[in-house]
TORZA-280647 format. One record per residue: residue in one letter; x, y, z of N, C-alpha, C, O in turn. Coordinates in steps of 0.1 Angstrom, whole numbers, plus 2048, in hexadecimal, padded with zeros to 3 digits. Example, Ala and Ser with C-alpha at 12.3 -4.5 7.8 and 13.67 -1.06 7.14 Angstrom:
2
a8847C784E87B7D384E8847DF84E88E7DF855 s8807EA8478897F584788180084F88680B850 
END
This chain:
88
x6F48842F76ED8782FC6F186C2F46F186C2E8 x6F685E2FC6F78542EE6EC8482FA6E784A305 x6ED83C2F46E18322F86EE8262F86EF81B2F3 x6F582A2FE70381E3026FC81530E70180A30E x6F48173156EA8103216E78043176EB7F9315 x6DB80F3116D18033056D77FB2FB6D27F12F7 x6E58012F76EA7F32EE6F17E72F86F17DB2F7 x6F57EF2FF6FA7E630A6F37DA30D6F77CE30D x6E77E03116DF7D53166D47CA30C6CE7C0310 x6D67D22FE6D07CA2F46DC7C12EE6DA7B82E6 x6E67C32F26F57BA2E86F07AA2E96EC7A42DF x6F17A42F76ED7962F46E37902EF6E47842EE x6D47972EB6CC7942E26CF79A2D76C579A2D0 x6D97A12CF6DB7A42C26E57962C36E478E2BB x6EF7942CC6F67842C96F07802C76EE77E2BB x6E777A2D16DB76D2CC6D976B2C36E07612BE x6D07712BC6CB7742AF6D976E2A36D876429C x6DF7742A26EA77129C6F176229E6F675A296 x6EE7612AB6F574F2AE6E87422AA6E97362AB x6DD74B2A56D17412A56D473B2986D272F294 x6D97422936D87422826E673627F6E7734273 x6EE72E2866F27252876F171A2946FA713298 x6E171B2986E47102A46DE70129D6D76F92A3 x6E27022906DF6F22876D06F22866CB6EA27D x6C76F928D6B76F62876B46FE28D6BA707292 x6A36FA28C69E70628D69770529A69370E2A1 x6966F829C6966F42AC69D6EF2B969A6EB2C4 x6AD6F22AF6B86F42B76B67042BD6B77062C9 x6B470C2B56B371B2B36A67212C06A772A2C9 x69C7162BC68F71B2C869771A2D66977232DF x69E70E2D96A370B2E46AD7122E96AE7142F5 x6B67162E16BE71F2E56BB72F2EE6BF7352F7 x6B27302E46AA73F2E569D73F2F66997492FB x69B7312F969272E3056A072F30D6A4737316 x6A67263086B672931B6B573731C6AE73B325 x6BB7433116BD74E30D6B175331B6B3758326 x6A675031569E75431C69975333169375833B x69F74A32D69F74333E6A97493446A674F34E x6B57493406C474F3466C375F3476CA765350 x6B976933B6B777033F6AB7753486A7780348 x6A576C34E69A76C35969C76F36369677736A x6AC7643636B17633726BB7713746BC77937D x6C17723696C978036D6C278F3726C8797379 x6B279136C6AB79936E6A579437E6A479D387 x6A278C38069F78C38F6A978239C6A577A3A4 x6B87873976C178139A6C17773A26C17763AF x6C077139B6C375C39D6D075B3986D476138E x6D77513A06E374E3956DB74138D6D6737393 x6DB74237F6D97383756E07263776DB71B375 x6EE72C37C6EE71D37E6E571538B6E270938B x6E371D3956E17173A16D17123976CC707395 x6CC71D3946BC71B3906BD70E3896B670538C x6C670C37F6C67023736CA6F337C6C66E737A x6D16F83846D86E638B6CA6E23946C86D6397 x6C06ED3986B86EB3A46A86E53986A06DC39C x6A86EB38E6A06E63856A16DB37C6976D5377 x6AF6D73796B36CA3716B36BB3816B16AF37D x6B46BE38B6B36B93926A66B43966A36A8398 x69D6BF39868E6BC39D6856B238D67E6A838C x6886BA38667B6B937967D6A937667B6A9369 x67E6A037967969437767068F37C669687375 x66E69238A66669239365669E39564B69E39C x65F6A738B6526B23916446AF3886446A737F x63C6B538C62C6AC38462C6B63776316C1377 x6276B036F6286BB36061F6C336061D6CA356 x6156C636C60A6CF36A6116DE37160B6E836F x61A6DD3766216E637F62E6EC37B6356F4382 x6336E736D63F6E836A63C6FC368647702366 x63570136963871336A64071237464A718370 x64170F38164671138F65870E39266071039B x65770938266870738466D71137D67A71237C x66371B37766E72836C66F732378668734382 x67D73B37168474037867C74C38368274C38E x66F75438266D75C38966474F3996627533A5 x66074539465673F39B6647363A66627373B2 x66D7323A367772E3A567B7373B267E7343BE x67B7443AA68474F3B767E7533C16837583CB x66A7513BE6677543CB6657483D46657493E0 x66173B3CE6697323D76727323DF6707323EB x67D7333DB68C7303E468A73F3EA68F73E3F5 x68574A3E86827563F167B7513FF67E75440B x67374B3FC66974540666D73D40F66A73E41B x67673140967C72640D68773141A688730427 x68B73741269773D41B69674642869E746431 x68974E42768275343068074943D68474B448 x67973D43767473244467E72D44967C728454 x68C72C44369372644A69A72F45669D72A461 x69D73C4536A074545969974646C69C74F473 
END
């Protein structure tokens, strides 16, 4: 038996970790580790990250700050799920 799955799938959070340790601070480091976190949101409930990222750098100036949950990646997917149904 070997766990080639599980290293597999832990490798870019063992990078991370390792890349934090030079992202110039330590709240260069938080932020890095939040993208980290969002890009892997979208790959688990397959979004492509860029479309999510151009569709959220686009809206969030405008969106109300009480609502900003609705732009992370799972609240996102079932939006445009929805969106896409109605147009159908």
């Amino acid at each position: 038996m070997d766990n080639n799955l599980i290293e597999n799938s832990i490798r870019p959070l063992a990078l991370g970790r390792k890349n934090y340790l030079f992202a110039g601070s330590h709240a260069g480091a938080q932020r890095a580790a939040m993208l980290y976190s969002f890009f892997a949101s979208c790959k688990r409930l397959g979004v492509d990250p860029r479309n999510w990222l151009r569709d959220v750098l686009e809206r969030i100036a405008d969106h109300p700050v009480n609502r900003l949950e609705e732009l992370l990646p799972h609240q996102w997917a079932m939006a445009n799920a929805h969106a896409g149904t109605e147009e159908e």
